[in-house]
VMD Tcl script that builds the backbone (N, CA, C; Angstrom):
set m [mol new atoms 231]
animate dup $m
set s [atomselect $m all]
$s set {name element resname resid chain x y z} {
  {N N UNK 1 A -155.704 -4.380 -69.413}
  {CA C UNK 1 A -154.486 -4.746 -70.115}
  {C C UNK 1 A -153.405 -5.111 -69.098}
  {N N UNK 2 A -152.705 -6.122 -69.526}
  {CA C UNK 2 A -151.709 -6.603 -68.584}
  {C C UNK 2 A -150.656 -5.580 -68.574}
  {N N UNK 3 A -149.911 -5.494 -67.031}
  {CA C UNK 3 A -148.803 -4.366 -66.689}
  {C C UNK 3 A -147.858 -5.073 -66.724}
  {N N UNK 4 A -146.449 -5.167 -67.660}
  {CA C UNK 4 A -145.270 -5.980 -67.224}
  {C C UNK 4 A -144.616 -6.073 -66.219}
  {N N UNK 5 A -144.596 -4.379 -65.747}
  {CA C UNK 5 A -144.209 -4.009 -64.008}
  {C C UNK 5 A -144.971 -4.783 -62.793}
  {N N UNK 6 A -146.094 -5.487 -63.450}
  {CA C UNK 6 A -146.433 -6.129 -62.403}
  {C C UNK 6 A -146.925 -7.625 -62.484}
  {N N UNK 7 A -146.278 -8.378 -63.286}
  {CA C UNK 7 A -145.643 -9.386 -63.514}
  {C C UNK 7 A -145.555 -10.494 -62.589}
  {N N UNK 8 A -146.182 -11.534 -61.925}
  {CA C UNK 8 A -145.595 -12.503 -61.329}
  {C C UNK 8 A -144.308 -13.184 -61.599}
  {N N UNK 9 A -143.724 -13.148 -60.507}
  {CA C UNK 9 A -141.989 -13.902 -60.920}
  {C C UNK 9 A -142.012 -15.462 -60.867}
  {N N UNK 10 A -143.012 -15.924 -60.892}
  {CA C UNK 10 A -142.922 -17.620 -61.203}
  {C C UNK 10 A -143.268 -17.795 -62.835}
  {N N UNK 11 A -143.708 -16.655 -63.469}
  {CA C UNK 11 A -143.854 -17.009 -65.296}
  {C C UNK 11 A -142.195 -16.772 -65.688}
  {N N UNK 12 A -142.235 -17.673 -66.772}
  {CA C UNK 12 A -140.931 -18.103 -67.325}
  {C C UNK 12 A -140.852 -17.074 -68.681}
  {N N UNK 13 A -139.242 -16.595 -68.216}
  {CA C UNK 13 A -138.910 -15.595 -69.714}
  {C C UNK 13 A -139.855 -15.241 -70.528}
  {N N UNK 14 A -140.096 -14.661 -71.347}
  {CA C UNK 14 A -140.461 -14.295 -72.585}
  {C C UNK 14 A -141.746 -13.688 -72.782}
  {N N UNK 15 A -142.248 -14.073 -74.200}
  {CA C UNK 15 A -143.124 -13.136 -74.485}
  {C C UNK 15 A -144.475 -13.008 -73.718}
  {N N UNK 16 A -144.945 -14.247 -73.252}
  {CA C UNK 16 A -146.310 -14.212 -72.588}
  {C C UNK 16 A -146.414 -14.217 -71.051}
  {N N UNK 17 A -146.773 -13.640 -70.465}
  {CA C UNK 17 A -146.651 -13.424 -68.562}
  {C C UNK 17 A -148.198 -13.425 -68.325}
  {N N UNK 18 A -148.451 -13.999 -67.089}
  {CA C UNK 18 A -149.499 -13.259 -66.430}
  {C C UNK 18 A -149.081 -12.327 -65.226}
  {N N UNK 19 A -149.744 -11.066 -65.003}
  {CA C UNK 19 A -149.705 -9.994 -64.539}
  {C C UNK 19 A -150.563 -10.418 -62.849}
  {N N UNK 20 A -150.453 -9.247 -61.887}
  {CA C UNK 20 A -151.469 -9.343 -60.530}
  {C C UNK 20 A -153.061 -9.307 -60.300}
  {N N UNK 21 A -153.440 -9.075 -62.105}
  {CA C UNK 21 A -154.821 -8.889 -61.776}
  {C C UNK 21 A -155.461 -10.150 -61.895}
  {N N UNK 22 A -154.541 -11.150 -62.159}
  {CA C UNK 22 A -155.304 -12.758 -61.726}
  {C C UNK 22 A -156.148 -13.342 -61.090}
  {N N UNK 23 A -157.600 -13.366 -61.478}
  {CA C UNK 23 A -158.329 -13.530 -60.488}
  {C C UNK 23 A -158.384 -15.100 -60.118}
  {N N UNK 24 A -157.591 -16.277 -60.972}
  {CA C UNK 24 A -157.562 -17.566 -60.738}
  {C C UNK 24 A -158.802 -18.027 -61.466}
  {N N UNK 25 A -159.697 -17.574 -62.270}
  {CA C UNK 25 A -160.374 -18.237 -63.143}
  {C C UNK 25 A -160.619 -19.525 -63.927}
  {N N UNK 26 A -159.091 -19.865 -64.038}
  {CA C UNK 26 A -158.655 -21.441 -64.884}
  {C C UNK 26 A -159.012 -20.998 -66.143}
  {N N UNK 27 A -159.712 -20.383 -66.464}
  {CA C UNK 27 A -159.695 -20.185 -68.139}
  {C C UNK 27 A -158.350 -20.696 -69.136}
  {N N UNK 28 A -157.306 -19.746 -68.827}
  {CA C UNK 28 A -156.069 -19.473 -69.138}
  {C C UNK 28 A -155.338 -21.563 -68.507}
  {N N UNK 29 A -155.961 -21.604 -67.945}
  {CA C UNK 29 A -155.128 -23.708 -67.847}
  {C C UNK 29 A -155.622 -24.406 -68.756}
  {N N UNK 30 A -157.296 -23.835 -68.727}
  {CA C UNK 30 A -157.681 -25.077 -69.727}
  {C C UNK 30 A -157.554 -24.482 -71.075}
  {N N UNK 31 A -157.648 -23.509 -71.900}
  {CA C UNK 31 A -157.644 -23.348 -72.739}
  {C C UNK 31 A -155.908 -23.629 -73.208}
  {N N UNK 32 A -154.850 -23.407 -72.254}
  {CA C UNK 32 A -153.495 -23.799 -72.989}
  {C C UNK 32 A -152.839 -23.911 -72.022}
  {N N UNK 33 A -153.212 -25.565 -71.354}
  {CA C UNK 33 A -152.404 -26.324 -70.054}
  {C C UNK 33 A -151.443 -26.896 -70.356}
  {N N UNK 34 A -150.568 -26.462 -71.463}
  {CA C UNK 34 A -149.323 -26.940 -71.454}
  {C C UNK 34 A -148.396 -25.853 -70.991}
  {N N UNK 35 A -149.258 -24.677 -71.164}
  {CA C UNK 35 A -148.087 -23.121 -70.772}
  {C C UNK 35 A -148.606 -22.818 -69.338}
  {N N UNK 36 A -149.972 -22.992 -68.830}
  {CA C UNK 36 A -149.950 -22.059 -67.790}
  {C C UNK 36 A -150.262 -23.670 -66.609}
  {N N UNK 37 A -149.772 -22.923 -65.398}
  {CA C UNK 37 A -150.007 -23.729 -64.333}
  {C C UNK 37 A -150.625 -22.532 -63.161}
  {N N UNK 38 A -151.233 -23.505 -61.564}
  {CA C UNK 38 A -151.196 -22.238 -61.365}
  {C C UNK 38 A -150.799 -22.125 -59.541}
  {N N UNK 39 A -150.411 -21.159 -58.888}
  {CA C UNK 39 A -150.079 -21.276 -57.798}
  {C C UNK 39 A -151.180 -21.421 -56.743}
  {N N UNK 40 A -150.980 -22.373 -56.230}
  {CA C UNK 40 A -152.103 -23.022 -54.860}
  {C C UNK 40 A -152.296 -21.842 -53.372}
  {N N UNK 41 A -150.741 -21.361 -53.759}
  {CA C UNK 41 A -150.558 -20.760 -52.158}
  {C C UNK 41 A -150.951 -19.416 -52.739}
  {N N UNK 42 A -150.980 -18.835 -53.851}
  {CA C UNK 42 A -151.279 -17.258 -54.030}
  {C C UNK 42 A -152.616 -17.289 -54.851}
  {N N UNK 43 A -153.131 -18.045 -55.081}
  {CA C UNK 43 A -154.741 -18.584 -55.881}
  {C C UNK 43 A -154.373 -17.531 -57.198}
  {N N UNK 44 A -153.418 -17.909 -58.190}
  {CA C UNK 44 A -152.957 -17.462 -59.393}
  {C C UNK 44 A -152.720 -17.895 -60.589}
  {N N UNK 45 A -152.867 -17.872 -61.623}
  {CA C UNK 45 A -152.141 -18.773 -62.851}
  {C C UNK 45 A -151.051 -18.219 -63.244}
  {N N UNK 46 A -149.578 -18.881 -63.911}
  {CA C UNK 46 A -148.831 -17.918 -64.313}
  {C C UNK 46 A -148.129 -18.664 -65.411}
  {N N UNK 47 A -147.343 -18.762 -66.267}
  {CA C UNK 47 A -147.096 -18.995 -67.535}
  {C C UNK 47 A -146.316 -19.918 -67.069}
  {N N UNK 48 A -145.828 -21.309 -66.923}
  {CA C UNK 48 A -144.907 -22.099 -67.033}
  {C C UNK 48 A -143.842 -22.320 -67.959}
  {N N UNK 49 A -144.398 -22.407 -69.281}
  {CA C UNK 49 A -143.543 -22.536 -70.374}
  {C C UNK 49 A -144.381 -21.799 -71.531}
  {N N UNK 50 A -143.455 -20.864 -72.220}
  {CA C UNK 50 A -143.507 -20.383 -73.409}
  {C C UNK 50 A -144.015 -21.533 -74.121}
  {N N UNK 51 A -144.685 -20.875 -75.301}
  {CA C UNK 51 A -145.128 -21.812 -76.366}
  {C C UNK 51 A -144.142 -22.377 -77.229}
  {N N UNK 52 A -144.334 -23.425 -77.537}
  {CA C UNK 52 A -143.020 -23.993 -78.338}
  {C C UNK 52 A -143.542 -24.120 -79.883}
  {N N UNK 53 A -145.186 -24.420 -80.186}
  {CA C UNK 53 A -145.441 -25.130 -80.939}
  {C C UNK 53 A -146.545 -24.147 -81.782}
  {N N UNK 54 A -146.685 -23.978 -83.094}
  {CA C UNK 54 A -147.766 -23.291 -83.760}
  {C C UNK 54 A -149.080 -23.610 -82.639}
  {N N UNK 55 A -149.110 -24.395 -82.728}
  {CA C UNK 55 A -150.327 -24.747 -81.920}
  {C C UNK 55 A -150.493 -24.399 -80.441}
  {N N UNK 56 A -149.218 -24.155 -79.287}
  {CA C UNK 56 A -149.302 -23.690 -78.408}
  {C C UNK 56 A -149.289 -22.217 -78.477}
  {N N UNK 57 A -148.725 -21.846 -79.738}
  {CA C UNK 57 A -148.837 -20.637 -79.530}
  {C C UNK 57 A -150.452 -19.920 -79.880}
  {N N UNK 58 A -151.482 -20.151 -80.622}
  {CA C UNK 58 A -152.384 -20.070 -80.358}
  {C C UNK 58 A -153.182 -20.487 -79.746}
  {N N UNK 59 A -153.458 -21.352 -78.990}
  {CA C UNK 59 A -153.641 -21.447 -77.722}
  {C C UNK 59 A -153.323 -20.622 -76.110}
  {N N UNK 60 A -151.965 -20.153 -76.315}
  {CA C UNK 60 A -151.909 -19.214 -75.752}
  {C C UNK 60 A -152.668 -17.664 -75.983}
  {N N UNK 61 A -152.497 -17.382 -77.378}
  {CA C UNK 61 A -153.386 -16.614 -77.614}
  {C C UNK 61 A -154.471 -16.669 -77.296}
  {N N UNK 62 A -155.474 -17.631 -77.699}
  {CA C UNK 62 A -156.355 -17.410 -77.146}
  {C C UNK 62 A -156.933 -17.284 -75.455}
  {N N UNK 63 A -156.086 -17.862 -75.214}
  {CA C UNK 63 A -155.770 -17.720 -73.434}
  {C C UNK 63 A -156.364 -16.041 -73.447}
  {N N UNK 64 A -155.098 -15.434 -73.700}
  {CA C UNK 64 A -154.963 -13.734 -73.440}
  {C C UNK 64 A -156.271 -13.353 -74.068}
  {N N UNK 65 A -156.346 -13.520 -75.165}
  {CA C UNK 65 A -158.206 -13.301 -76.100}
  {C C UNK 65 A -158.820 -13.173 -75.123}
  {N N UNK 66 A -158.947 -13.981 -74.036}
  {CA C UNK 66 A -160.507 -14.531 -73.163}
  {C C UNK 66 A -160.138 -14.640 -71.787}
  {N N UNK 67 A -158.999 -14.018 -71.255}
  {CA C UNK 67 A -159.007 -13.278 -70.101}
  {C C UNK 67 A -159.817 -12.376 -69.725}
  {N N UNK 68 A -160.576 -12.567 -68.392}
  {CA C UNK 68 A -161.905 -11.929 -68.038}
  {C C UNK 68 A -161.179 -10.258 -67.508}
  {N N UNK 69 A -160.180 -10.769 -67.015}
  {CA C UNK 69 A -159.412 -9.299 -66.328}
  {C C UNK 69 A -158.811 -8.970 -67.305}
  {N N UNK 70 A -157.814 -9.392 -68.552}
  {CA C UNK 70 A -157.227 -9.011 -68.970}
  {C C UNK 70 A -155.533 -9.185 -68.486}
  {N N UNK 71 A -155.461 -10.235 -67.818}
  {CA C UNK 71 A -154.396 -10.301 -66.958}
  {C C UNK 71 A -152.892 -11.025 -67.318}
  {N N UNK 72 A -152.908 -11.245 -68.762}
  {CA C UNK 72 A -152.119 -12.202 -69.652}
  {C C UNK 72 A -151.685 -11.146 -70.313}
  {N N UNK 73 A -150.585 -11.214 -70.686}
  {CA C UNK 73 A -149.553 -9.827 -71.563}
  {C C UNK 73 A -149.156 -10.704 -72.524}
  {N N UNK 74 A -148.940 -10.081 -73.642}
  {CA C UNK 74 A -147.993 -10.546 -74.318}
  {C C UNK 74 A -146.543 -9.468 -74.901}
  {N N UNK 75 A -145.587 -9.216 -74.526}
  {CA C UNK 75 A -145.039 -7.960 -74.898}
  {C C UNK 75 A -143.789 -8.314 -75.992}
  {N N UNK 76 A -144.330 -9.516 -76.757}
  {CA C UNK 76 A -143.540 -10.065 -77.874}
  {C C UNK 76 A -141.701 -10.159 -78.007}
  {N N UNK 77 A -141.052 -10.102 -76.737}
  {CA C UNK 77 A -139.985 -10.551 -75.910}
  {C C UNK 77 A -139.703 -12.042 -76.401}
}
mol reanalyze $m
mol bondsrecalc $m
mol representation Tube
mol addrep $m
């Protein structure tokens, strides 16, 4: 389960973050590459933009669904 305390500071406000247990998988880009991007220099994904759209927002969900670590929070913020 994702820790908010440990949080990457490049995800943007709100409800969905990815956390340190990122193993860089890409799962979480391709399943909803409009929210997550990911850092080159720390081999990470981290939330770019909140979901705007019914549709991004499940997509994001399912992101967190099918995190292998579990490394996507959502703490509804």
């Amino acid at each position: 389960m994702a820790d908010k305390a440990n949080k990457y500071s490049d995800n943007v406000a709100g409800k969905y973050y990815v956390d340190n247990q990122c193993i860089d998988c890409d799962l979480c880009r391709e399943t909803a590459p409009a929210n997550f991007n990911r850092n080159s220099d720390g081999g990470y994904s981290f939330l770019s933009k909140q979901p705007g759209t019914a549709e991004e927002e499940s997509q994001c969900k399912d992101a967190k669904e099918g995190c292998p670590v579990e490394a996507i929070g959502d703490d509804g913020e």
